[in-house]
Steps between C-alpha positions, in 0.01 A plus 500: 500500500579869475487626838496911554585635855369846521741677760732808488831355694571184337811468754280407826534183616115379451487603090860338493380184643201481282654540196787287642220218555308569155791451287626168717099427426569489109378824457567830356470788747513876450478778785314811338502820695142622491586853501685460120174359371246647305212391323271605253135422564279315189170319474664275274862432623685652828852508491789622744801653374798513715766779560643594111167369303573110558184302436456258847419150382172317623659344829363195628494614868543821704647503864425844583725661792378827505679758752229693719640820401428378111161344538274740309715474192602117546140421575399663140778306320416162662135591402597573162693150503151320632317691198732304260415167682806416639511321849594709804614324833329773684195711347520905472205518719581276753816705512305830550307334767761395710722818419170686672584428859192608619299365201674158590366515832139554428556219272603257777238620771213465229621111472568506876847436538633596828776831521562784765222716555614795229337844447579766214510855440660807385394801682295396769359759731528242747810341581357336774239372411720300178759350774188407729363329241793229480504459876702796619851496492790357467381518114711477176465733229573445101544709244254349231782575261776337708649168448813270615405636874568870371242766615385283776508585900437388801347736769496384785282724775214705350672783473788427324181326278320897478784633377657240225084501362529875506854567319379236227169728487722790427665340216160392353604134522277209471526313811408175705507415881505148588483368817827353607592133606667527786482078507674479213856625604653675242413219241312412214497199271551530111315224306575437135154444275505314206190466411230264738845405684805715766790369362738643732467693833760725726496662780577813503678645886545889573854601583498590870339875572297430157112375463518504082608117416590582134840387438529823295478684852777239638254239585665155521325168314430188671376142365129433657243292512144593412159355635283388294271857569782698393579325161114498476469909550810530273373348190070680591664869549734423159178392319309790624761724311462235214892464514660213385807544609528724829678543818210526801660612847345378793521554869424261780245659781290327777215510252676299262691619148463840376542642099706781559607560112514358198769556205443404137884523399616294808892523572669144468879568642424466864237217433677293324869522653322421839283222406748375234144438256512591135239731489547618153522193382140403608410861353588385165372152552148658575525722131552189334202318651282820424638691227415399119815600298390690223853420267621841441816510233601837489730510845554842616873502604563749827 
């Protein structure tokens, strides 16, 4: 097959690997920035150009890894890309969805899957009222835009709380307060969705003095075991999204797992050097048990 990965560093380990894996596979694998596409838009034929005027071929598959900071313009090629009938790993609006962190939530309480009590705003008159609604503090509050841990805080008396919700409101940022996990000590639990199955799972320890597990914020990953409720929640919250591939982070309360986020471009470095498991190896194994190679000749050559 002709495999396209749709990301704009082709140097990071996870579009490395998956090329890495496609080509072992038998394949032929291309990584396509997103932001040096453009396409023309026709009843009769859609096409996508590339950089200098080169003519894309009709892949076979598309693994889309989208950036967050690119996701209204990679979110238009990959739809562009579905228009032509080519297979995508993930879907453009299953993407959006889970790009929308609030969005994402209402998704998962309308199916009833359990999370931290969360509340949203922007400018609200009552600041109080929003941090009451969670359970009072301590609280943490995202940035809707935020990801990797960035733009997120942990306040930890009410009115530390008051007055992170009020310099947000300043800014005019979008903003959610979650009620914090004290149980969960400074730890979370990556799980690796392929679709109806978790492949692989981590979990993911603060450094000491830190509450954000994200091993981008210096979090450290360890192997672990997962009930059968947590593989369960995994693979409902990632089907919610309608993600086929996903990374759904979980934390362990007295009530039970919790969705705290899910990610449609998942990273695989820490994953799969701690659980030794080749993930994107079972990424391409899935394409080629859904995908229906369309046998493009004309190879674009990047």
């Amino acid at each position: 097959m002709n495999i396209a990965i749709l990301a704009t560093n082709p140097n990071l380990y996870s579009h490395r690997r998956l090329q890495e894996a496609g080509i072992a596979a038998g394949h032929q694998v291309q990584i396509i920035n997103p932001l040096y596409c453009y396409m023309n838009i026709a009843v009769s034929s859609p096409k996508l150009h590339y950089r200098s005027g080169e003519l894309l071929p009709n892949f076979d598959a598309v693994i889309p890894r989208i950036g967050a900071s690119n996701t209204f313009y990679g979110t238009a090629v990959l739809r562009h890309l579905e228009t032509m009938g080519i297979y995508t790993l993930n879907a453009s609006i299953a993407i959006s969805r889970s790009r929308d962190k609030f969005r994402s939530l209402q998704l998962l309480a309308r199916k009833g899957i359990p999370m931290p009590l969360t509340s949203f705003a922007q400018s609200p008159d009552n600041t109080t009222d929003l941090i009451r609604m969670v359970g009072g503090a301590p609280v943490v509050i995202k940035l809707l835009e935020g990801t990797q841990g960035k733009g997120v805080v942990l306040a930890d008396s009410h009115q530390s709380a008051v007055s992170i919700v009020n310099a947000f409101k300043e800014m005019g940022a979008n903003i959610l307060v979650q009620q914090f996990i004290e149980e969960s000590c400074g730890t979370d639990i990556r799980c690796l969705v392929i679709g109806d199955k978790v492949v692989a799972a981590i979990k993911r320890q603060a450094k000491p003095g830190e509450f954000r597990a994200n091993v981008h914020q210096g979090g450290k990953a360890l192997k672990v075991k997962l009930t059968p409720q947590e593989r369960t929640l995994a693979v409902s919250a990632a089907k919610t999204m309608g993600l086929k591939f996903a990374g759904v982070d979980l934390l362990r309360s007295n009530q039970g797992p919790l969705v705290l986020e899910i990610n449609s471009s998942p990273g695989l470095e820490g994953i799969e050097k701690t659980t030794q498991i080749d993930i994107a190896g079972k990424v391409i194994e899935y394409i080629e048990k859904h995908a229906k190679p369309i046998g493009a000749n004309n190879l674009f050559q990047g």
